[in-house]
Every structure is written in structure tokens, then in C-alpha cells.
C-alpha positions, 0 to 999 in steps of 0.5 A, a space after each residue: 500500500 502506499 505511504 499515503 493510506 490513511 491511518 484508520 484503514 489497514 496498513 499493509 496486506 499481508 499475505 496468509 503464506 507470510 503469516 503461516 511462515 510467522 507463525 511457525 518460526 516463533 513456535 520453532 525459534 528457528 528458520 531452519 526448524 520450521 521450513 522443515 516443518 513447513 516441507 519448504 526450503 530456508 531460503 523459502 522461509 527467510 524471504 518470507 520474514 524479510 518481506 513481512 518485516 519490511 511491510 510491517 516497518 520493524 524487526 519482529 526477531 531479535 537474531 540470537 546465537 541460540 536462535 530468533 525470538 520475537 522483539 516487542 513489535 514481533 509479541 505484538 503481530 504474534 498475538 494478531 497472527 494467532 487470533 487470524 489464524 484461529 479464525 481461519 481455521 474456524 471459518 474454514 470449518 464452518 464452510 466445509 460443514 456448509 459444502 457437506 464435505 464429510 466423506 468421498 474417494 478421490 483418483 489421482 494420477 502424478 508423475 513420479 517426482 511427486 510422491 516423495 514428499 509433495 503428495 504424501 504432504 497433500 493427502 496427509 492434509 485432506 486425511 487430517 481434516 476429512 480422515 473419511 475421505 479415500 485416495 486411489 493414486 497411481 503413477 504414470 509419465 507425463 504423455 499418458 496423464 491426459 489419456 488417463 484423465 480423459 478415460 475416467 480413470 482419474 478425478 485429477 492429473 499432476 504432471 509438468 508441462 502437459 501440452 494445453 488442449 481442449 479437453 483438459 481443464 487447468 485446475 492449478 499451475 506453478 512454475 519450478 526453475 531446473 537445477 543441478 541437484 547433487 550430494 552434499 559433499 560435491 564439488 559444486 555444492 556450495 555454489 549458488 548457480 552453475 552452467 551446463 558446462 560446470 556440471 558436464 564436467 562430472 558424470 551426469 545422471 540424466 532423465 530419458 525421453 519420457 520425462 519433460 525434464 529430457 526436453 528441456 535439456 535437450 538444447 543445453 546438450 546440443 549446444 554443448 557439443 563436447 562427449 557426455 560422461 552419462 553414467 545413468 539414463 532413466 525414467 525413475 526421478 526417484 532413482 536419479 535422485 537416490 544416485 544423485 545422492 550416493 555422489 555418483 553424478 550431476 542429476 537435473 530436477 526442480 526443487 518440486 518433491 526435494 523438500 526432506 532431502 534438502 531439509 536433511 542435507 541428503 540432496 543440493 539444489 543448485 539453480 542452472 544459469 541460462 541465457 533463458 531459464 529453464 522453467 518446468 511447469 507443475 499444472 493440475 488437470 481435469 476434464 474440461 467441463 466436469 463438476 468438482 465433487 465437494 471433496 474434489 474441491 477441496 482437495 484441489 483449493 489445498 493443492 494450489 495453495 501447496 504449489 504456490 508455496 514453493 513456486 519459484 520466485 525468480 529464475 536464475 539467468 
């Protein structure tokens, strides 16, 4: 808001991610603590606290040794934020008593990446709240999410950079910069953006051409022009991701489905510096023209909400 906003109206917006974020690092006391417990990256969390910080006017954590606590402007938002959020949750479930979401199956078809951690979170939060609700999920590449959605075979699609068409309707979408992902002992690992060629230099651990991440690459290779040391091609993001890990190579992935290995320090995620960035986009798919069941929609408001969280802020050129 501008500085012109007269005092008796609302001085800034804040958004709800922002006080989550507030709320969870004043129970935790530390940044790092509480992006475990959001399943989002550091960095995430810390950019978070400085934007509310600056729309707010002041610090709301003394930076200590030992970790953060509140300052006497932080006690202050503290207590807002709790009775905000109370509310929330309050209205919430008082609207979901009004849309009759008690009990209902969901389908779901995902792409591999997803399973490690973004949608166990994801069905774990429809479980806490509508613990009658029943998931059927499957897994399946890319190319063959459309066709399963559009055979009924699945409510709901999450797949990267499906092509539009007709049929499908765009339920949610964030869009996930391409990184080198590595083991934390690496050589590249403490760098904060790498090329193609820094990471071509070590053995490479690369996604075949069922998967989008292949074509992305695709361009970066060609251009490259020199032989690739490619100690393992595969369709299996969980497998790349697992030697990535065990230190045999340089893999490519978003941070999407990372977030414990990065929490733990299993895995690194480094951003690639392109001329144009490398952008893999995570959409969620319905047939076009199908009514949500309640809780569908449900499920479908948390989803967004989840894929907005950890979008990608600014891709690294």
C-alpha cells in the first residue's frame, strides 16, 4: 500500500503464506526448524520474514546465537497472527460443514517426482481434516496423464508441462526453475548457480525421453557439443535422485518433491544459469467441463495453495 493510506484503514496486506511462515518460526525459534516443518526450503522461509518485516516497518526477531525470538513489535503481530489464524481455521470449518464435505474417494494420477514428499504432504492434509475421505493414486509419465484423465480413470492429473488442449481443464499451475541437484559433499555444492558446462564436467545422471525434464535439456546438450560422461539414463526421478545422492553424478530436477532431502542435507539444489531459464511447469488437470465433487474441491483449493508455496520466485539467468 502506499505511504499515503490513511491511518484508520489497514496498513499493509499481508499475505496468509507470510503469516503461516510467522507463525511457525516463533513456535520453532528457528528458520531452519520450521521450513522443515513447513516441507519448504530456508531460503523459502527467510524471504518470507524479510518481506513481512519490511511491510510491517520493524524487526519482529531479535537474531540470537541460540536462535530468533520475537522483539516487542514481533509479541505484538504474534498475538494478531494467532487470533487470524484461529479464525481461519474456524471459518474454514464452518464452510466445509456448509459444502457437506464429510466423506468421498478421490483418483489421482502424478508423475513420479511427486510422491516423495509433495503428495504424501497433500493427502496427509485432506486425511487430517476429512480422515473419511479415500485416495486411489497411481503413477504414470507425463504423455499418458491426459489419456488417463480423459478415460475416467482419474478425478485429477499432476504432471509438468502437459501440452494445453481442449479437453483438459487447468485446475492449478506453478512454475519450478531446473537445477543441478547433487550430494552434499560435491564439488559444486556450495555454489549458488552453475552452467551446463560446470556440471558436464562430472558424470551426469540424466532423465530419458519420457520425462519433460529430457526436453528441456535437450538444447543445453546440443549446444554443448563436447562427449557426455552419462553414467545413468532413466525414467525413475526417484532413482536419479537416490544416485544423485550416493555422489555418483550431476542429476537435473526442480526443487518440486526435494523438500526432506534438502531439509536433511541428503540432496543440493543448485539453480542452472541460462541465457533463458529453464522453467518446468507443475499444472493440475481435469476434464474440461466436469463438476468438482465437494471433496474434489477441496482437495484441489489445498493443492494450489501447496504449489504456490514453493513456486519459484525468480529464475536464475
Amino acid at each position: 500500500m502506499s505511504k499515503t493510506t490513511p491511518a484508520n484503514t489497514l496498513a499493509w496486506h499481508i499475505h496468509a503464506r507470510s503469516l503461516r511462515y510467522f507463525d511457525a518460526i516463533r513456535r520453532c525459534g528457528s528458520i531452519r526448524e520450521a521450513a522443515r516443518q513447513l516441507h519448504v526450503v530456508s531460503s523459502a522461509v527467510n524471504r518470507q520474514l524479510l518481506k513481512l518485516e519490511a511491510e510491517v516497518g520493524t524487526p519482529l526477531f531479535e537474531r540470537l546465537p541460540s536462535g530468533l525470538a520475537l522483539t516487542a513489535a514481533g509479541e505484538v503481530f504474534a498475538r494478531h497472527v494467532i487470533t487470524v489464524l484461529q479464525d481461519a481455521r474456524r471459518f474454514e470449518s464452518e464452510m466445509d460443514a456448509l459444502r457437506g464435505i464429510r466423506r468421498g474417494e478421490i483418483g489421482i494420477v502424478t508423475v513420479e517426482g511427486l510422491n516423495s514428499s509433495f503428495l504424501p504432504d497433500l493427502v496427509e492434509g485432506m486425511l487430517t481434516r476429512y480422515p473419511a475421505i479415500r485416495f486411489q493414486v497411481r503413477t504414470a509419465g507425463s504423455a499418458s496423464i491426459a489419456r488417463t484423465i480423459l478415460d475416467g480413470d482419474a478425478d485429477i492429473g499432476l504432471a509438468f508441462s502437459l501440452p494445453r488442449t481442449d479437453d483438459l481443464q487447468q485446475l492449478a499451475v506453478g512454475r519450478f526453475q531446473l537445477g543441478a541437484i547433487v550430494a552434499a559433499d560435491h564439488p559444486l555444492a556450495n555454489e549458488t548457480t552453475v552452467t551446463f558446462a560446470q556440471c558436464a564436467r562430472y558424470p551426469l545422471i540424466l532423465g530419458n525421453a519420457q520425462l519433460s525434464i529430457s526436453g528441456l535439456l535437450e538444447p543445453l546438450i546440443r549446444h554443448y557439443a563436447k562427449p557426455l560422461q552419462t553414467v545413468l539414463e532413466s525414467d525413475s526421478i526417484e532413482l536419479m535422485r537416490r544416485m544423485a545422492a550416493r555422489g555418483r553424478g550431476v542429476g537435473f530436477q526442480t526443487r518440486l518433491g526435494l523438500e526432506r532431502d534438502l531439509a536433511d542435507g541428503t540432496l543440493v539444489h543448485i539453480p542452472l544459469r541460462t541465457p533463458r531459464a529453464l522453467v518446468s511447469e507443475l499444472g493440475a488437470y481435469a476434464r474440461a467441463g466436469r463438476t468438482l465433487t465437494p471433496a474434489l474441491d477441496a482437495f484441489v483449493r489445498l493443492l494450489a495453495e501447496a504449489i504456490t508455496e514453493r513456486e519459484d520466485d525468480e529464475p536464475a539467468v
